[in-house]
RODO-2510 file (C-alpha; in nm, 4 decimals, decimal comma):
residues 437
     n   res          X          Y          Z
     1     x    15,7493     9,2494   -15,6756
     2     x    15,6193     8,9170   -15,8221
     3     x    15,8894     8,7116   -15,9963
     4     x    15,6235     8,6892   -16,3071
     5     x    15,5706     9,0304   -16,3442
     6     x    15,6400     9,2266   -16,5948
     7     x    15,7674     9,5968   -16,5789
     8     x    15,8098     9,8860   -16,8310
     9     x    16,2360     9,8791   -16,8231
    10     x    16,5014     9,6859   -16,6807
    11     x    16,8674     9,8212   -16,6895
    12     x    17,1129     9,5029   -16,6021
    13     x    17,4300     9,3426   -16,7410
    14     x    17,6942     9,6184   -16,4842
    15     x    17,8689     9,7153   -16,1493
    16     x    17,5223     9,8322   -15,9977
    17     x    17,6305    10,1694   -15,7583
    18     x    17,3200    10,2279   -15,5422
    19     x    17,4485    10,5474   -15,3609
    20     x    17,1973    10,3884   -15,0451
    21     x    17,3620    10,4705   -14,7241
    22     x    17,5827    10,1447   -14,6990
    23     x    17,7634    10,2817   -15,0703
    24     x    17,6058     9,9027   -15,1509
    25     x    17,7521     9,7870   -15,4851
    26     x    17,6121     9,4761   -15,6937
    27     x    17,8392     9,3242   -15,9021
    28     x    17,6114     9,1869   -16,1453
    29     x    17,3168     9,4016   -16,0946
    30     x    17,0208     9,5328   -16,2146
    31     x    16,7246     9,8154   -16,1589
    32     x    16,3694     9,7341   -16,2673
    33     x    16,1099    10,0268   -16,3299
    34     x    15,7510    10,0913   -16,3528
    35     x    15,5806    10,3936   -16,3669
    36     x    15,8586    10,5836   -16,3747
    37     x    15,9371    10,4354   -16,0180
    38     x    16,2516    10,1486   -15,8991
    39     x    16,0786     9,8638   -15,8112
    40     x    16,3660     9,6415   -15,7859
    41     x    16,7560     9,6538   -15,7453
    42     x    16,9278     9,3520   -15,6928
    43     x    17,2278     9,1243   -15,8460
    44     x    17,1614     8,8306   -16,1351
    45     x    17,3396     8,5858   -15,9171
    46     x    17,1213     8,6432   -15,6480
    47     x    16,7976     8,7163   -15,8654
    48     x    16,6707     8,7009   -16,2418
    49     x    16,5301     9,0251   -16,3253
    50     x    16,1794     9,0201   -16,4598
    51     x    16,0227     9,0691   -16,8075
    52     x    16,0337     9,4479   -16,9443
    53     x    15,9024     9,5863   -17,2447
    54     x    16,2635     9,7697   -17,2303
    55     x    16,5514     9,6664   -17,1762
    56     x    16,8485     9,8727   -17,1138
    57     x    17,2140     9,6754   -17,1500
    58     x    17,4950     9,8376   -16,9493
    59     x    17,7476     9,6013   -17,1284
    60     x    17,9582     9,5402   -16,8277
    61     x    17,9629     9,9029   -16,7481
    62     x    17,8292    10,0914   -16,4342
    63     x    17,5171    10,1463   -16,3736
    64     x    17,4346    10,4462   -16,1133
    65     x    17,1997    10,7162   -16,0095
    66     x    17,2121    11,0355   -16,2209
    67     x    17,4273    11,3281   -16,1296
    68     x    17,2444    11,6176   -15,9472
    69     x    17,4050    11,9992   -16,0374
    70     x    17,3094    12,1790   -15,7223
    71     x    17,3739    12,5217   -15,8849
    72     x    17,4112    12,6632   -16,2300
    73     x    17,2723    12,8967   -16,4856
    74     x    17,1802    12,7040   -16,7517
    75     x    17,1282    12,9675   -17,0286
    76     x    17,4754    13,1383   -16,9810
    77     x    17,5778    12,8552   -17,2297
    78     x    17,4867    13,1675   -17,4718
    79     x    17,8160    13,3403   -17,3332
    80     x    18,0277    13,0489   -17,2644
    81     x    18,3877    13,2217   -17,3601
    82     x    18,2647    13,5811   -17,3983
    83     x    18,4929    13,6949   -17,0648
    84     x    18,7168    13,4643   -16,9255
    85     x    19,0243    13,5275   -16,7263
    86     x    18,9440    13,8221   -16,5384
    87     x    18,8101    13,8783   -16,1431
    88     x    18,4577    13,7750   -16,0356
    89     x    18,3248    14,1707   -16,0114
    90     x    18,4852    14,2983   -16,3302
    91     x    18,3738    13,9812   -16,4700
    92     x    18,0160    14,0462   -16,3990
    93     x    17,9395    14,4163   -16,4011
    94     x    18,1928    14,4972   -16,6853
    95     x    18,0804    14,1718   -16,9056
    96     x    17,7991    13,9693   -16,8032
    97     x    17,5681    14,2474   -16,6900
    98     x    17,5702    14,4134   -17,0344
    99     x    17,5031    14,0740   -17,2207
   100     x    17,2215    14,0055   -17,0168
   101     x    17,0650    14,3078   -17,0767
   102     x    17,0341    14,2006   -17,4216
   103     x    16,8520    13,8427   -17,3423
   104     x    16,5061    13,8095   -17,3878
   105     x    16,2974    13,4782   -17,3132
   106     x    16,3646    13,3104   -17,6435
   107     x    16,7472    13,3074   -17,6489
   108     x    16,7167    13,1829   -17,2782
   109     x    16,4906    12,8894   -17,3549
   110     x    16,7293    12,7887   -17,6566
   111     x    16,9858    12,8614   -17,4430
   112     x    16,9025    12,6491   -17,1524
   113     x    16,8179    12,3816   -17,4061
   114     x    17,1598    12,3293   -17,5127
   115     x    17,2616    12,2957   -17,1276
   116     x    17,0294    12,0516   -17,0915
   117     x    17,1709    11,8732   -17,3948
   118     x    17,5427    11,9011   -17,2662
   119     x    17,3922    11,8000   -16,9192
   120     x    17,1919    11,4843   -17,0292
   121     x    17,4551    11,3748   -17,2200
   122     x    17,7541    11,3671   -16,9243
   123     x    17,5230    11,2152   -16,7250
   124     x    17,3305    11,4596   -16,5069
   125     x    16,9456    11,4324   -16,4956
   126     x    16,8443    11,6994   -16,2400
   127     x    16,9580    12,0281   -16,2025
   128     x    16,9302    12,3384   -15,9560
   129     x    16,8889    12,6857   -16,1752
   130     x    16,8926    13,0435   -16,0810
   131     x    16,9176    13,2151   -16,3784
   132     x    16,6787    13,5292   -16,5944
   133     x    16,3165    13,4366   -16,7978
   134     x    16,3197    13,1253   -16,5739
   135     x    15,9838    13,0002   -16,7439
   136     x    16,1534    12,9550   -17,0006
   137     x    16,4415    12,7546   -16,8030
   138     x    16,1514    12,5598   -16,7154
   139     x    15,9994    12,5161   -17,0329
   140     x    16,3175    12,4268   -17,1781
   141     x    16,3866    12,1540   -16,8950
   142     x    16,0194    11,9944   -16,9256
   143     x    16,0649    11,9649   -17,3249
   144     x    16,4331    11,8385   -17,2838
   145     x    16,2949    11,5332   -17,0289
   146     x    16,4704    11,6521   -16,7681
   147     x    16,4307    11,7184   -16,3594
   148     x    16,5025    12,0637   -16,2962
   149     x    16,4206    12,3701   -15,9980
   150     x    16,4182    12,6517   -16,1109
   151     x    16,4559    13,0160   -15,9809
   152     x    16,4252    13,3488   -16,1132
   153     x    16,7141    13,5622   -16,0224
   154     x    16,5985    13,8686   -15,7453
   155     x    16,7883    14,2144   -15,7550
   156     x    16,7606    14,5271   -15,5901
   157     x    16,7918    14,6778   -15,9165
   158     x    16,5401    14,6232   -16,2195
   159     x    16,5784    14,2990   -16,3719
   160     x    16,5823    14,2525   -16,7998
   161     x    16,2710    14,0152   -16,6909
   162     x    16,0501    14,1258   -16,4218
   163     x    16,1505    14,5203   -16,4434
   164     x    16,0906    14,6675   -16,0618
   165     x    16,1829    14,4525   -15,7369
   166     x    15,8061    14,3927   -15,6120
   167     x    15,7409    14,2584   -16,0194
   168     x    15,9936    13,9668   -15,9206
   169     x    15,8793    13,8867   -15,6144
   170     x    15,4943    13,8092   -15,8150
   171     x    15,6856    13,6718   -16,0827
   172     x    15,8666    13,4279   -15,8228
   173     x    15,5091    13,3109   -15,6967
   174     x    15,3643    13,3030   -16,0039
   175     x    15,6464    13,0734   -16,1124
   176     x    15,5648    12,8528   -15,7853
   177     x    15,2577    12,8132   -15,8904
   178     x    15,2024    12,7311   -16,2177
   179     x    15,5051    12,4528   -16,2165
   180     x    15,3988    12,2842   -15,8664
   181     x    15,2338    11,9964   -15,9980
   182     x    15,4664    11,9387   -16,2751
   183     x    15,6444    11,5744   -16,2751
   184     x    16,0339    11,6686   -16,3305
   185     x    15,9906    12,0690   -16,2820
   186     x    15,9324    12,2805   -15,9741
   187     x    16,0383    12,6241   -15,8437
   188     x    16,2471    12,7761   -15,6176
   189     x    16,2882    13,1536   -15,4511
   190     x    16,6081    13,2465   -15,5481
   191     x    16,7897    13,6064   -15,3962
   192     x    17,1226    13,7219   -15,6056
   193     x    17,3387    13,7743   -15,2554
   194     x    17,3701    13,9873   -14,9548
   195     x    17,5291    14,2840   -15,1507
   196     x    17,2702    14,2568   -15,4143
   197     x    16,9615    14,2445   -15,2209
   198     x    16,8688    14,4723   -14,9453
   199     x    16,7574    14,2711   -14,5772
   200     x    16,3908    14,3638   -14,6958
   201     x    16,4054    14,2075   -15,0317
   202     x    16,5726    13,8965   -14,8482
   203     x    16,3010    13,8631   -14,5706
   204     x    16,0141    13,8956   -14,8258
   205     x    16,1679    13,6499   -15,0560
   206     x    16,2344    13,4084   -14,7525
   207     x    15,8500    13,4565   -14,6646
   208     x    15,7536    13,3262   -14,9830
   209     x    15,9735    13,0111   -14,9403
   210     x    15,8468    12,9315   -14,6543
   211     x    15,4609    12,9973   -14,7655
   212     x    15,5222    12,7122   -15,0325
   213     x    15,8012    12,4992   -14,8725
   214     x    16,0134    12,5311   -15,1430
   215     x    16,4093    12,6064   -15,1471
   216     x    16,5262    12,9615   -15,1119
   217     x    16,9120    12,9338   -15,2818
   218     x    17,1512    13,2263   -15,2514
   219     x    17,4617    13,2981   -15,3028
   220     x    17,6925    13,3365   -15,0225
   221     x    18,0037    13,4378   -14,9056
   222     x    18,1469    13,3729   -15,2372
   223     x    18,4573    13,5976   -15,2229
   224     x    18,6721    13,7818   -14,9858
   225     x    18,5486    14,0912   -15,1478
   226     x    18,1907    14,0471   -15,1087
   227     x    18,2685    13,9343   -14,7211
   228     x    18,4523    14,3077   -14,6934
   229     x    18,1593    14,4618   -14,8634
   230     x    17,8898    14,3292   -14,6555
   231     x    18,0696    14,3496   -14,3024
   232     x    18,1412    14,7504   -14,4037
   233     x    17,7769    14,7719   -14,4685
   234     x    17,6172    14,6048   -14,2279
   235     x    17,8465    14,5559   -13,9599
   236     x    17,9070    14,1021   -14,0133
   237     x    18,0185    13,8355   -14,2279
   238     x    17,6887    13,7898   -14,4919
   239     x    17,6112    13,4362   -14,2968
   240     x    17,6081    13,6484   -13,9667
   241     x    17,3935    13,8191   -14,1380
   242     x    17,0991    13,6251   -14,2743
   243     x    17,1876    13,4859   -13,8629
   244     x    17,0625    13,8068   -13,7325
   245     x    16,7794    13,8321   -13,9774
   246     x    16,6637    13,4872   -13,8947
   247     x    16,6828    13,3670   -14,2489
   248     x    16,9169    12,9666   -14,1588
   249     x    16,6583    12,7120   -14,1984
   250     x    16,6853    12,3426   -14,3837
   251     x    16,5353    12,4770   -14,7226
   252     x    16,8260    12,7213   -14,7436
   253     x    17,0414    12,5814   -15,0454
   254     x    17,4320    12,8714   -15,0164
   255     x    17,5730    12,8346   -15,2745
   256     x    17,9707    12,8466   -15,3021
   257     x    18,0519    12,9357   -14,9275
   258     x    18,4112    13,0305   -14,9777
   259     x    18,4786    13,3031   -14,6903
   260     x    18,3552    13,1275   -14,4043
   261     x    18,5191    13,1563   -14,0535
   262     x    18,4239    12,9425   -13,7799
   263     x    18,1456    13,0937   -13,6404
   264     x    17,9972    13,0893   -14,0243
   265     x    18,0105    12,7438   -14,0201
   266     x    17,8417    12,6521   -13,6681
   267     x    17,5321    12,9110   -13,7707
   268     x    17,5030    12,6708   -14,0942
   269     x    17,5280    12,4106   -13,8730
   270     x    17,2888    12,4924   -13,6195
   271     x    17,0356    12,6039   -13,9143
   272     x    17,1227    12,2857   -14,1021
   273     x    17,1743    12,5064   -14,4256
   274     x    17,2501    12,2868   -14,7412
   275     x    17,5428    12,4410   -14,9204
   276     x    17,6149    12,3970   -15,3112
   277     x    18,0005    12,3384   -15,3930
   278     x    18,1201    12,4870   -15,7293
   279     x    18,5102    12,4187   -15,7208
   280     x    18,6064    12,4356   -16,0839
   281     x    18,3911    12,8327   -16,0990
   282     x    18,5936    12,9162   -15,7297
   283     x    18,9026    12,8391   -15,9116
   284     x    18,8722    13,0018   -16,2641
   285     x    18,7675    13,2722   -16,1071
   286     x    19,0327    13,3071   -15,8024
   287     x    18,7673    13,3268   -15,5319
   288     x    18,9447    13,0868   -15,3271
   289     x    18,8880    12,7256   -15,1954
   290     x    18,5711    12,6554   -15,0011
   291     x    18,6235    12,5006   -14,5966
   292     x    18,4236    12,1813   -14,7185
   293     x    18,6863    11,8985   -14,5160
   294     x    18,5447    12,1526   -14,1998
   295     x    18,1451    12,1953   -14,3256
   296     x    18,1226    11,7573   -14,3891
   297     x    18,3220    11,7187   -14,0071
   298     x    18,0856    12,0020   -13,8904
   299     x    17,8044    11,7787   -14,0058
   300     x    17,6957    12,0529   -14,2590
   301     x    17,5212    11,8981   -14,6440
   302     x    17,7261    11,9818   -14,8974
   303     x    17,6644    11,8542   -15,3001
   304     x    17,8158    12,0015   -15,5881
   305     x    17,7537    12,2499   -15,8749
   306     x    17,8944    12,3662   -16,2073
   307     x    17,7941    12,7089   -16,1668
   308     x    17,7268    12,8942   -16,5283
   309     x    17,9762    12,7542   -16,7859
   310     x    18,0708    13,1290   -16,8698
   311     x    18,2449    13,0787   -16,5051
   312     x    18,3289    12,7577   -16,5426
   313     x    18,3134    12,6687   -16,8775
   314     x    18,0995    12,3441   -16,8836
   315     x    17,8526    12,1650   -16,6928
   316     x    18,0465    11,7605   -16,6920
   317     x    17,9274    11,6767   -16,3571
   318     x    18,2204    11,4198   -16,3503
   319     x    18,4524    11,7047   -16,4565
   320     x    18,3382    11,9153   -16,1372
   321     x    18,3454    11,5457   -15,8998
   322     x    18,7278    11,5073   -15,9710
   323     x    18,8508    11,8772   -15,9072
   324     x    18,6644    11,8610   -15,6165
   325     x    18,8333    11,5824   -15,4975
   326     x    19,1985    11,6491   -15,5805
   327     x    19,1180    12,0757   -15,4904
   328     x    19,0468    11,9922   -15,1142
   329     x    19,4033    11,7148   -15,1066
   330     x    19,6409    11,9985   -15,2134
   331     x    19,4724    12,2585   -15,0562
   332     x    19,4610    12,0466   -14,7077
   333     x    19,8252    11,8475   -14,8111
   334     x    19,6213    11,5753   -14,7160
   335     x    19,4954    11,2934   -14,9353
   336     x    19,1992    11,1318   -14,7325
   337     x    18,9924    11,4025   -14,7210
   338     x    18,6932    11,4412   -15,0021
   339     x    18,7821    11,0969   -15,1005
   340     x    18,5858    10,9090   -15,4309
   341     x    18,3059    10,8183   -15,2343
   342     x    18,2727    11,1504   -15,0847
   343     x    18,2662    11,3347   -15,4016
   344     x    17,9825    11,0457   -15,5319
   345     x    17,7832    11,1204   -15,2749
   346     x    17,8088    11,5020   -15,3197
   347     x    17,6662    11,4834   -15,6705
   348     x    17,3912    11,2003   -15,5852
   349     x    17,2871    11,1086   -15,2231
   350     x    17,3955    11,4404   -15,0823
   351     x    17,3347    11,6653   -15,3464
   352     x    16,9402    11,5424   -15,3985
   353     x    16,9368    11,6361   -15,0023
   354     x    17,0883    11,9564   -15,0618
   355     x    16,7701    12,0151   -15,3018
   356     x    16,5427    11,9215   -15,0835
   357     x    16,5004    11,5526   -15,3152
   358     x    16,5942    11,3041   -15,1270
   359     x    16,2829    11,0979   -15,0792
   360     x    16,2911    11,1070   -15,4885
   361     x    16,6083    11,1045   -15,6216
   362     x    16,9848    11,0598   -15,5562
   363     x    17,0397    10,6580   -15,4890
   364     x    16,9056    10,3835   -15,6865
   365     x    16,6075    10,1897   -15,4097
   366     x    16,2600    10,1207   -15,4706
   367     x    16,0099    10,3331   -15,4712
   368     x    16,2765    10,6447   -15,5762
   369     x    16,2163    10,7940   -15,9271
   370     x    16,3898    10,6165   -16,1653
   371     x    16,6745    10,8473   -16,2784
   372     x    16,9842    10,6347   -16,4104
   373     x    17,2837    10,6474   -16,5752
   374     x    17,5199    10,3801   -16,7022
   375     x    17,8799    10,4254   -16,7642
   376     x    18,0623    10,2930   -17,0727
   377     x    18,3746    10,1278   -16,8952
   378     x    18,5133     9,9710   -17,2006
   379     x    18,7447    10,2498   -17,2317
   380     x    19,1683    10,2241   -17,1706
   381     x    19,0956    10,4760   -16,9414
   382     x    18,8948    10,3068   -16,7421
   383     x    19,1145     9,9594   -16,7531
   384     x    19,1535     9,7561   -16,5670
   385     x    18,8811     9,8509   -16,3188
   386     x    18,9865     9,7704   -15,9010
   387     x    18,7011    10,0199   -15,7359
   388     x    18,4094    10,1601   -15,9560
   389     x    18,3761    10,4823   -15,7465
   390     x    18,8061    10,5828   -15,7908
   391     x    18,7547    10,5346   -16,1668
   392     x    18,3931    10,7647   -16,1777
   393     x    18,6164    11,0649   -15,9920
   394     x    18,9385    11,0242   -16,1117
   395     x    18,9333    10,8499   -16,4177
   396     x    18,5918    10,8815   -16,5942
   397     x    18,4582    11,1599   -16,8152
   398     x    18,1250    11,2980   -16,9451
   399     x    18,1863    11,1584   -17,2816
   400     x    18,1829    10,7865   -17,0834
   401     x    17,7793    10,8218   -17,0477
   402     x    17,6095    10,5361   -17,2894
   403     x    17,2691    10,5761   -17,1244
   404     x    17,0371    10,8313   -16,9130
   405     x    16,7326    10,7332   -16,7991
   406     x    16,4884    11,0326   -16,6158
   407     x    16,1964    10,9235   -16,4647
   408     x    16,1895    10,5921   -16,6598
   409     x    16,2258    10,7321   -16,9815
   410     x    16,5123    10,6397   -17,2115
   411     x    16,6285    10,9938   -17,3025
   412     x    16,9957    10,9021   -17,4071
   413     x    17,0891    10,6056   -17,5693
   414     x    17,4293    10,5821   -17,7448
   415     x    17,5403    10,9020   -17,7650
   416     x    17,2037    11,0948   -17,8566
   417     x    16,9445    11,2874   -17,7038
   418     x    16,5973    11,1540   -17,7515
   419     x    16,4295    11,4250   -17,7167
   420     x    16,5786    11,7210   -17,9138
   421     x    16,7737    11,7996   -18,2403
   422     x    17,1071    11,8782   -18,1010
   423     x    17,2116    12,0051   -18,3822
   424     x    17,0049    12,2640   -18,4501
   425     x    16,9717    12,3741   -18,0824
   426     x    17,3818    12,4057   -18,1523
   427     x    17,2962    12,6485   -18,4352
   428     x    17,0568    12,8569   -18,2607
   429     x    17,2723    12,9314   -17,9633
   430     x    17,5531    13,0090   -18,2065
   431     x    17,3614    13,2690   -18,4014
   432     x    17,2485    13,4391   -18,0666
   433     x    17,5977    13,4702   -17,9656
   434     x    17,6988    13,6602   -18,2869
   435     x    17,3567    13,8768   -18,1877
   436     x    17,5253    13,9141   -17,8176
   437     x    17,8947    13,9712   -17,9591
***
């Protein structure tokens, strides 16, 4: 980049994370954009940043990539509360089933507006969704300024959506379609589970993925339960499983992968499956603590994810990068495993690889999409400051976001959303849930 030129934003004046593969930090650093692109990271000692017709001041705070949510469903901010303390099944066909049968596409877009909202505002700029009515996941992402894939939810049983099986699987395709040449949105095919989708439903649905080279996300050995369920039925564990039906391939995205023995994880190995992390849902709802010390030293990609925040119950990306941290020392009595720049890379670097991303997104270099963050340090929590990447795990919150920039756009500045009323999305998700109660 010529030293005269001038670009549309430069974000300077903090501890500059990159997330590149040497964790390279610049003490005094800044990121230049244009077109929605880095075209320069480097430090102010070293190099004066150029002109910008914005210019974004970290105030001596951190400036980083934006946090990537491998897995959620964004609209269940609508029943955030309704059921909490109570096993994953009776937790889902005794309470969430029956409220979903009462969602339409309207109450999911507002919905998934106010995730967006709470996600912006803690920092994450991308998100992975499998969820009902994604267009209107999709819609609600695209208005909100915000990267999102998005996946509509398959069954073996009629959906509140699509209706009949073979209606989702069009719906799924049509969703492909019409969102592939969006900037920040795109698809995904998106199967329940193994005990909620029969091997035919799975192989067509994994057919489509591959048509369109998109990500085909599942859940996956999520509880000891569902590991019983499926080996009774069909004989192995449920990654033994999509083994035998020849469905481990690098766009596979598993999400939660608590029940894994070691077999499990040398199939996702050898398939070099990309496996979404939800600690904080695992351990709200007593499903147990996922192998991931034995998936990273088995060479497997893991990043992390929220989950719904009726499971979990919110979507603070640094939240979910702290409990996975100190969840894998006391479960393994061993304090160097997941350590802070670990759990960094599993909601930036590793978790835009997990999505298939990482040629776009997840570390601040040139010629990635310009998706930033800056961290408010000037907090007594966060003083004094030894290692920026202890205090983003351990010490630092949602709430520390000043800044998040998607794409090159400025979309929160000081506390407030650019582009939504907050407020009012607030009010409309609180009058659905009195609808839904």
């Amino acid at each position: 980049m010529p030293s005269d030129q001038t670009v549309d934003l430069v974000v300077e004046n903090g501890r500059l994370l990159t997330l590149d593969a040497d964790f390279t930090i610049l003490d005094d650093g800044f990121a230049a954009v244009s077109d929605g692109r880095i075209v320069a990271v480097d430090d102010r000692s070293r190099r004066k940043p150029p002109a910008a017709a914005v210019r974004v001041d970290a105030r001596g705070g951190v400036i980083m990539p934006g946090l990537i949510n491998c897995h959620t469903h964004a609209a269940m901010t609508c029943l955030r509360g309704l059921a909490d303390d109570l096993p994953l099944m009776t937790w889902l066909n005794d309470h969430i089933f029956p409220a979903e049968a009462r969602l339409d596409g309207e109450k999911i877009y507002q919905g998934a507006l106010l995730a967006c909202a709470e996600m912006l505002l803690s920092g994450t700029t991308c998100f992975c969704d499998m969820y009902l009515f994604e267009e209107s996941v999709a819609q609600a992402a695209a208005d909100a300024g915000m990267r999102a894939v998005v996946g509509e939810v398959l069954y073996d049983f009629p959906s509140p959506n699509y209706g009949a099986v073979e209606k989702g699987l069009r719906y799924t395709e049509e969703l492909i379609c019409r969102w592939k040449d969006h900037p920040l949105v795109s698809a995904a095919v998106e199967p329940h589970s193994t005990y909620l989708c029969a091997p035919e439903l799975l192989r067509e649905s994994f057919a489509i993925a591959r048509r369109y080279d998109v990500p085909w996300v599942i859940h996956l050995s999520e509880t000891r339960s569902e590991v019983r369920q499926v080996r009774q039925k069909h004989g192995r564990t449920p990654v033994a499983l999509l083994a035998d039906l020849d469905l481990l391939a690098p766009r596979v995205v598993a999400c939660h992968c608590v029940e894994l023995d070691d077999a499990d994880i040398d199939l996702l190995r050898q398939g070099d499956v990309r496996v979404a992390h939800n600690p904080e849902s695992n351990m709200k709802l007593a499903s147990g603590v996922a192998p991931v010390p034995r998936l990273l030293r088995a060479g497997v990609c893991v990043g992390l994810g929220t989950d719904g925040c009726a499971s979990n119950n919110d979507l603070d990306m640094f939240a979910e990068m702290g409990s996975a941290a100190r969840l894998h020392k006391v479960a393994n009595l061993d304090p160097t495993v997941v350590d802070a720049r670990t759990a960094i890379r599993m909601a930036t670097s590793e978790a835009a690889r997990v999505l298939g991303l990482a040629d776009y997104i997840g570390s601040l270099e040139p010629g990635k999409q310009a998706d930033i963050i800056v961290v408010d340090t000037r907090r007594p929590h966060l003083t004094p400051m030894y290692h920026p990447e202890s205090h983003l795990v351990y010490a630092a919150r949602g709430s520390d976001v000043a800044a998040v920039i998607v794409a090159g756009r400025v979309v929160v500045q000081d506390g407030r959303v650019a582009t939504m009323d907050v407020a009012d999305v607030m009010t409309r998700v609180a009058r659905i849930a009195k609808e839904l109660r």
